[in-house]
C-alpha positions as CSV (number, residue, x, y, z in Angstrom):
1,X,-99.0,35.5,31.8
2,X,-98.3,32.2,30.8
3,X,-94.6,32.5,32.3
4,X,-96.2,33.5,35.6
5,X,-98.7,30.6,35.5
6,X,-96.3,28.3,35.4
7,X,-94.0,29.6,38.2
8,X,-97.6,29.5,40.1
9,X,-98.0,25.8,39.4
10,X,-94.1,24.7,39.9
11,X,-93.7,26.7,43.2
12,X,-97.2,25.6,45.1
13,X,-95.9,22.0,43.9
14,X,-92.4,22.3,44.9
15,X,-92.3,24.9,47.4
16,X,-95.4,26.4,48.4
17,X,-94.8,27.8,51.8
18,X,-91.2,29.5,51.4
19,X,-91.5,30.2,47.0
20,X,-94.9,32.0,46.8
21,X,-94.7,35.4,48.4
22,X,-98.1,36.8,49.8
23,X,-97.8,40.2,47.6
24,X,-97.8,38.4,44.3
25,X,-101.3,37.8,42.8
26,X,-103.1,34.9,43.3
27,X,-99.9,33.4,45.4
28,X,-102.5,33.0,48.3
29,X,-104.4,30.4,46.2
30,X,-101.1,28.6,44.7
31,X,-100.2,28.4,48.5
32,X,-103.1,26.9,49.5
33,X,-103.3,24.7,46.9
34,X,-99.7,24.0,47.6
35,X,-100.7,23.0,50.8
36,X,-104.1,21.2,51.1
37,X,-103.9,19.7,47.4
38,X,-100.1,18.5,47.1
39,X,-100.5,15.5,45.6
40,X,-102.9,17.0,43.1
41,X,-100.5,20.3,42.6
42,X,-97.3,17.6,42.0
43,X,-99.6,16.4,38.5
44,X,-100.5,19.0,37.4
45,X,-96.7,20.4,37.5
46,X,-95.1,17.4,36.4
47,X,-98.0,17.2,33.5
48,X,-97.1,20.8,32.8
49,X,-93.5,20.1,32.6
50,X,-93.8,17.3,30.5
51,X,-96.0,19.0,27.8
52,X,-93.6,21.9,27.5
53,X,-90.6,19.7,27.0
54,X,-92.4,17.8,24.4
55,X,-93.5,20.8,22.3
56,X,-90.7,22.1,22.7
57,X,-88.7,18.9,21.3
58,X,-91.5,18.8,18.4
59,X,-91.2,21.9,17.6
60,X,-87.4,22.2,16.9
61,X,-87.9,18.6,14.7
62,X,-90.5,20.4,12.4
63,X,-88.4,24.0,12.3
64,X,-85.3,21.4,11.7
65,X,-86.7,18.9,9.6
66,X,-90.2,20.3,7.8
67,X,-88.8,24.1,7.7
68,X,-85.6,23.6,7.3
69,X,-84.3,26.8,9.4
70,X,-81.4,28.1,10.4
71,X,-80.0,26.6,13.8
72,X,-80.5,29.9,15.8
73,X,-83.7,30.4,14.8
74,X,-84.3,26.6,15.9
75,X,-82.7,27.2,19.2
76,X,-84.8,30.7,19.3
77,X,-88.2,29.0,18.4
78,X,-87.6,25.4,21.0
79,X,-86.5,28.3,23.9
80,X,-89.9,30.2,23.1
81,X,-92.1,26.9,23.2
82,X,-90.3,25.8,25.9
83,X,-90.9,28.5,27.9
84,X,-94.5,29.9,26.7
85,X,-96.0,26.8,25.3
86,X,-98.2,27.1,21.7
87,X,-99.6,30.4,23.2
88,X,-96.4,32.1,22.5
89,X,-97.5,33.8,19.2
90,X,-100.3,35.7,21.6
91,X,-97.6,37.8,23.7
């Protein structure tokens, strides 16, 4: 859910009228939004972006540093955050 949120947000920023195919749901609303709210769309993606790098950065310090894990289980976790955010434990 989260995964598909985000494509929602990055393709309406980037892409919205050749990304966002009318079958998927709520790509009619991403479009629009795409379209009529670019500017607005480009923040919020960017803002997304940036908070999924950064948790993902913080987390692989505390698994590294605090935790003291192994490194594919570092790698596993930053991928996970990166791609899910803090809501991945909920999938």
């Amino acid at each position: 859910m989260i995964s598909y949120g985000l494509y929602l947000t990055f393709a309406s920023a980037i892409c919205p009228d050749s990304c966002l195919p009318s079958y998927l749901p709520l790509a009619g609303l991403a479009k629009t939004l795409g379209t009529d709210f670019s500017e607005v769309m480009i923040v919020i993606a960017v803002g997304a972006f940036i908070a999924h790098i950064c948790e993902a950065v913080t987390c692989v310090y505390f698994c590294k540093t605090r935790f003291k894990m192994q490194p594919v289980t570092i790698i596993l976790w930053g991928v996970n955050v990166l791609i899910v955010g803090i809501f991945g434990k909920d999938i």
